[in-house]
C-alpha positions in Angstrom: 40.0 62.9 13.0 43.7 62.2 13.4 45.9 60.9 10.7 45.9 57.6 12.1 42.6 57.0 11.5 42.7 58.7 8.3 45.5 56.0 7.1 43.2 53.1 9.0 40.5 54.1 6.5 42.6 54.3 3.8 44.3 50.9 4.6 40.6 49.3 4.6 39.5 51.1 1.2 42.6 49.8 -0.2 42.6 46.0 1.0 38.9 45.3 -0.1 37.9 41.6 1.1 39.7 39.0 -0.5 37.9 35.8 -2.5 39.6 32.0 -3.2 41.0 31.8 -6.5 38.9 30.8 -9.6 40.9 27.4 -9.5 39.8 26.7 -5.9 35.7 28.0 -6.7 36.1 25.4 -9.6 37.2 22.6 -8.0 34.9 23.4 -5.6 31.8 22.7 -8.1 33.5 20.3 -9.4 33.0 18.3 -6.2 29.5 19.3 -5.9 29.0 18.0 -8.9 30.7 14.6 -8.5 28.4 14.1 -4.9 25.2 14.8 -6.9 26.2 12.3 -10.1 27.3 9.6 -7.6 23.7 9.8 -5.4 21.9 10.0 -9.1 23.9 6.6 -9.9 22.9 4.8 -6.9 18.9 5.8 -7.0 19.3 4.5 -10.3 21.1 1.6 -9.8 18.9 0.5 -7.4 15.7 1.5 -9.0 16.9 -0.5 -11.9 17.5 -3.5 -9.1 13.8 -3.3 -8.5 12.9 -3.0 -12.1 14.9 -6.0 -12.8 13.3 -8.1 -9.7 10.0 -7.2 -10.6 8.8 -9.2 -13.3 7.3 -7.5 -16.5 4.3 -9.5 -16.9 3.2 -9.1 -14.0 -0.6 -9.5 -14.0 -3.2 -7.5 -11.6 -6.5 -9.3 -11.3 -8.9 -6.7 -9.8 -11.9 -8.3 -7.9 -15.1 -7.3 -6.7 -17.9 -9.4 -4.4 -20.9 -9.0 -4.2 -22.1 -11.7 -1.3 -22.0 -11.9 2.3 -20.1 -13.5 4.9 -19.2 -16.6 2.8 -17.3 -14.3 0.2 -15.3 -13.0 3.1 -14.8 -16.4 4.6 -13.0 -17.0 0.3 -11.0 -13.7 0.7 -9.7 -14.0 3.9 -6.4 -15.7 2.8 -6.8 -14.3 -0.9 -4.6 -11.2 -0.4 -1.7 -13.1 1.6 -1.8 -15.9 -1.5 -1.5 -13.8 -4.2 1.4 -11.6 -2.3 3.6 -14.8 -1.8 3.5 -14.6 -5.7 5.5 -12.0 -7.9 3.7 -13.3 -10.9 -0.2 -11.7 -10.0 -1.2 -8.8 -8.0 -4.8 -8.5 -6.3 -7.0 -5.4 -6.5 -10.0 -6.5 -4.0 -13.2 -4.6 -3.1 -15.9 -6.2 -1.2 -20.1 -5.9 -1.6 -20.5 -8.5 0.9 -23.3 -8.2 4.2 -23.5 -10.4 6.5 -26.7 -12.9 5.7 -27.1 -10.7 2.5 -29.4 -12.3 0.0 -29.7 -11.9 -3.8 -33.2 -10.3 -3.3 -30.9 -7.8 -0.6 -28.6 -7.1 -2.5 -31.0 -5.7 -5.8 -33.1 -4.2 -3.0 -30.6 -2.0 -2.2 -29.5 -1.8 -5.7 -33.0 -0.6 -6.3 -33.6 2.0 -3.5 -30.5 4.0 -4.7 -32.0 4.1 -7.9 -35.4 5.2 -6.8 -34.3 7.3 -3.5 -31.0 7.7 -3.5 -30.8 5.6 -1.0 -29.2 2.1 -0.4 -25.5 3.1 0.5 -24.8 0.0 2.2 -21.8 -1.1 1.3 -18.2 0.8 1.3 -15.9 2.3 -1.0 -12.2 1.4 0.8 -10.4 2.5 -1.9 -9.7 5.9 -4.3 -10.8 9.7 -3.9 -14.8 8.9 -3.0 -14.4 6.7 0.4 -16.9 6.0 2.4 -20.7 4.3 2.4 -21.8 3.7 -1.4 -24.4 2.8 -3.1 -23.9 -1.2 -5.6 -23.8 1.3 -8.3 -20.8 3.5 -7.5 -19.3 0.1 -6.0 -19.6 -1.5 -9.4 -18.0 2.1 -11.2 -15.8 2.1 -8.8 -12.4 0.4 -11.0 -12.2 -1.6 -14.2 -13.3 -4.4 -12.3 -11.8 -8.2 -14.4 -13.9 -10.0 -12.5 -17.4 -9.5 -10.3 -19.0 -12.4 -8.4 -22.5 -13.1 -7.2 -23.7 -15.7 -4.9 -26.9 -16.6 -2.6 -27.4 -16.2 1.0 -26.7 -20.2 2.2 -30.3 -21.1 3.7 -31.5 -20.0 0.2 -28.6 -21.8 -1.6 -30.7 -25.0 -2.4 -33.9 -23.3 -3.2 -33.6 -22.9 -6.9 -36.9 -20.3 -7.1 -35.4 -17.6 -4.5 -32.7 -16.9 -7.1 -35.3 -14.8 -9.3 -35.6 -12.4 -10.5 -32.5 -11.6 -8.5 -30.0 -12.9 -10.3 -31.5 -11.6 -13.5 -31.5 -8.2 -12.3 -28.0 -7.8 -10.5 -26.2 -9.5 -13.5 -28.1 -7.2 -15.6 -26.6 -4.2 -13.4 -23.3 -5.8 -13.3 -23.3 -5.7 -17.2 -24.5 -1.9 -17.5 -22.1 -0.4 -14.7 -18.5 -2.5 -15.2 -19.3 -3.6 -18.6 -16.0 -5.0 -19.4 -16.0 -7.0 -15.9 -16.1 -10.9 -15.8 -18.9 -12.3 -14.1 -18.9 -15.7 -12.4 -21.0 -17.2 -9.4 -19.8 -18.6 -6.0 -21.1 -21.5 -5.5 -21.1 -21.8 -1.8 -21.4 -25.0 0.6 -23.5 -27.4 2.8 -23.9 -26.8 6.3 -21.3 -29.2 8.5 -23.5 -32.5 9.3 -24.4 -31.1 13.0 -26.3 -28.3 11.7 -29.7 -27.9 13.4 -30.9 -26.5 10.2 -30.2 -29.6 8.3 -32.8 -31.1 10.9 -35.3 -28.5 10.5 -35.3 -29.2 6.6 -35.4 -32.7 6.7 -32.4 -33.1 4.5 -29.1 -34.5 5.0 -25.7 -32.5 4.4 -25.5 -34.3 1.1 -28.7 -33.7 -0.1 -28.0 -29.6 0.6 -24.9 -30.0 -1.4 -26.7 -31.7 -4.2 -29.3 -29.6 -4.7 -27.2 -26.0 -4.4 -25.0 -27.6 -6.7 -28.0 -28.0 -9.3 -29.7 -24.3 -8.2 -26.0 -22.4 -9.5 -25.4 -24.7 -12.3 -28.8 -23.5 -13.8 -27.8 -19.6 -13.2 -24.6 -20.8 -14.8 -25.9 -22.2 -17.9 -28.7 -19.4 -17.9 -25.7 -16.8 -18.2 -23.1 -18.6 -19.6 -20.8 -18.2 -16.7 -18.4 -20.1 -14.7 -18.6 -21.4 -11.4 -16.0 -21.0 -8.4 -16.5 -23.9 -7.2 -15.9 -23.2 -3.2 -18.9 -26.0 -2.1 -17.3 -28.8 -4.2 -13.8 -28.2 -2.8 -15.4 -28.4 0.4 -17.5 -31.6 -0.1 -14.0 -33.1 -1.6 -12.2 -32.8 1.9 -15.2 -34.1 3.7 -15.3 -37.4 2.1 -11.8 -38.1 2.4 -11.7 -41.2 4.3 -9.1 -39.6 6.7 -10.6 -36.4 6.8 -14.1 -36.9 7.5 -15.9 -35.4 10.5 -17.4 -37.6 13.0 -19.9 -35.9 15.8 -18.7 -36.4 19.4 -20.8 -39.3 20.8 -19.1 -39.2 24.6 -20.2 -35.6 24.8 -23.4 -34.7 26.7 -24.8 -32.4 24.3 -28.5 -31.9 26.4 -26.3 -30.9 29.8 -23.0 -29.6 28.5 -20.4 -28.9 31.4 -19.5 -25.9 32.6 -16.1 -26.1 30.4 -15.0 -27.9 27.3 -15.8 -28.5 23.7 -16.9 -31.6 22.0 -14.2 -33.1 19.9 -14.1 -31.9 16.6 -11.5 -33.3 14.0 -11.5 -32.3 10.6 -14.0 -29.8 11.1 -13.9 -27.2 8.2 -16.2 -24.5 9.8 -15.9 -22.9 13.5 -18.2 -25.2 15.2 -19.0 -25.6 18.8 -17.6 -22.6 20.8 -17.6 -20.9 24.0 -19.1 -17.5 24.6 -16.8 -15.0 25.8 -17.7 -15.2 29.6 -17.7 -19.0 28.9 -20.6 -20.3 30.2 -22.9 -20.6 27.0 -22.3 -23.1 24.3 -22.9 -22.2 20.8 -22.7 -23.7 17.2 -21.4 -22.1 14.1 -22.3 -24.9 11.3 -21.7 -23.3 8.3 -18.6 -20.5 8.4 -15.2 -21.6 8.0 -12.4 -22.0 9.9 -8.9 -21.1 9.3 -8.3 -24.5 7.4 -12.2 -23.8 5.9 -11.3 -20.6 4.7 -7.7 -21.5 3.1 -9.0 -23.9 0.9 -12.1 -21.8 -0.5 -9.4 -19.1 -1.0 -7.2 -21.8 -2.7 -9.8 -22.4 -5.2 -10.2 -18.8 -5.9 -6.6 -18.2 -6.2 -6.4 -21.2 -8.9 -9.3 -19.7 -10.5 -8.7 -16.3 -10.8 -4.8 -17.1 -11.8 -4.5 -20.5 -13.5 -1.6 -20.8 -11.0 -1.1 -23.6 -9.1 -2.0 -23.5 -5.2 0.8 -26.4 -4.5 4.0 -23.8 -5.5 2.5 -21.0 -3.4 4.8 -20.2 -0.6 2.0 -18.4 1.7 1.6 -20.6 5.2 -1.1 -19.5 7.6 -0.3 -20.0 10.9 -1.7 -22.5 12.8 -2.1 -25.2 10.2 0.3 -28.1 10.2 2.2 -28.4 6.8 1.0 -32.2 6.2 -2.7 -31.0 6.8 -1.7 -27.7 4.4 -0.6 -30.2 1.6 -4.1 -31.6 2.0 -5.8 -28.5 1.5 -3.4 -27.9 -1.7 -4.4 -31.1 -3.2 -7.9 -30.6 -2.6 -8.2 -27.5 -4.0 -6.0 -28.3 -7.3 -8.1 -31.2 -7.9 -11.4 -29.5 -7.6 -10.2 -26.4 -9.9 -9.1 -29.3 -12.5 -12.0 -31.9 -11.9 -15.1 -29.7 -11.2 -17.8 -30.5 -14.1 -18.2 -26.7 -15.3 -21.8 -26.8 -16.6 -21.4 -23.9 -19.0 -17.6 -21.9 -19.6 -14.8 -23.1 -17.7 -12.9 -21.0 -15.3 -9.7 -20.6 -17.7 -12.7 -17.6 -19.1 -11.3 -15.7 -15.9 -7.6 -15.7 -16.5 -7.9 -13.4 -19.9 
């Protein structure tokens, strides 16, 4: 090796790699340090921006049906109402089958009980997802409030309530035993209803005597009622709301295309099938107006808030027919003859 190299060596050895001064590393962190307090300041601030728009009495009214397609018909708007208002916040499950009856409903209740069967219904929320038995439905959450109705062609017949409704609320008691219960009373079919014909009673008449079959469940258990059917008897005798069957339309030979007029009609009605060339009647399941003022109720109900200051608008329905719906609904929560606790029972 030549002395050249021998002094490049040396050179290295003696010139090690050179580091930033300790005042340059500590301004340095210093920096770092700033950065990371400023980002903790702003999550906070705005966290605390939240906090602050957030209102700390805010109350969440979990809810649980047990019913069929009329229950859905008074929770189709329920979720949207309660969102437009920062005051109450909605935990919903639904036990509702379509054309489920009390009788179908303990059934099933039964059969899990006996066979480990009767999974008919669905857990949407939490760890265990999926089909459920009425039993793990009812466990499910610290349910405020559970609500049982009857299938609506059994609504005015007082005796197919039992033992039913003995045994379900007996259930409801043993598995959510801190749970509110209260009964739905549902509504008469719209005046066109071919089963109103095969009965031999009138639209009235239906109303009257479901009316009289929940009241004595009501009184039997000392519950209240959410009084759906009345809100919708209410609208219908409105002078300027009340529904009128189409006379110029030729019901035995409809045409090929076309409904009958139908004005003020709460529930879907006449309709088309999808390739259009059947006609069909829905009597008895509500509409969009239908089902916004059955949720109304509920949301007065459940809430003690008034429906008139709620912001939510479905689409579709004009704002002088929505102020309608509103008063309806206001008036029935406030009028309604509660035959055994009143619905304020609910609110707690």
């Amino acid at each position: 090796m030549t002395s050249s190299h021998l002094a490049g060596c040396a050179g290295r050895l003696e010139n090690p790699r050179t580091f930033p001064p300790e005042s340059i590393l500590m301004r340095s962190r210093w920096s770092i340090f700033v950065s990371w307090a400023i980002v903790v300041a702003v999550v906070t601030l705005f966290a605390s921006v939240s906090a602050a728009d957030k209102p700390a009495d805010v109350r969440t009214v979990r809810l649980l049906t047990i019913g069929n397609s009329f229950a859905d018909n008074a929770c189709k708007f329920l979720p949207q109402m309660f969102a437009a208002d920062p005051t109450v916040e909605l935990e919903l499950m639904k036990a509702n089958l379509g054309g489920c009856s009390l009788e179908r409903h303990w059934n099933n209740a039964a059969a899990a009980q006996t066979e480990g069967e009767g999974k008919a219904y669905r857990l949407t929320k939490g760890e265990k997802r999926g089909p459920a038995s009425l039993q793990e439905m009812l466990a499910a959450e610290p349910w405020d409030v559970v609500t049982l109705q009857q299938v609506s062609n059994n609504s005015w017949r007082p005796e197919t309530y039992h033992p039913y409704i003995e045994n379900l609320v007996a259930l409801v008691q043993e598995k959510a035993p801190t749970a509110k219960i209260t009964f739905h009373q549902t509504w008469a079919y719209r005046t066109d209803a071919p089963l109103l014909e095969t009965w031999k009673i009138s639209q009235d008449e239906m109303y009257e005597k479901l009316t009289d079959a929940y009241s004595q469940v009501a009184k039997k258990f000392d519950v209240p009622l959410l009084p759906s059917g009345a809100a919708i008897q209410t609208y219908r005798q409105r002078d300027d709301r009340q529904y009128v069957i189409d006379k110029d339309f030729d019901f035995a030979s409809p045409p090929a295309e076309g409904l009958p007029r139908q004005e003020n009609s709460l529930v879907v009605g006449w309709f088309r099938s999808k390739d259009k060339t059947s006609l069909s009647i829905d009597p008895k399941h509500m509409n969009d107006r239908g089902a916004y003022l059955i949720g109304a109720v509920w949301y007065e109900a459940l809430t003690g808030r008034d429906i008139r200051e709620n912001s939510f608008a479905p689409k579709g329905i004009p704002v002088d027919e929505l102020k309608i719906l509103q008063e309806v609904a206001h008036q029935t929560v406030a009028e309604f003859p509660q035959p055994a606790k009143p619905l304020t029972t609910l609110q707690k």
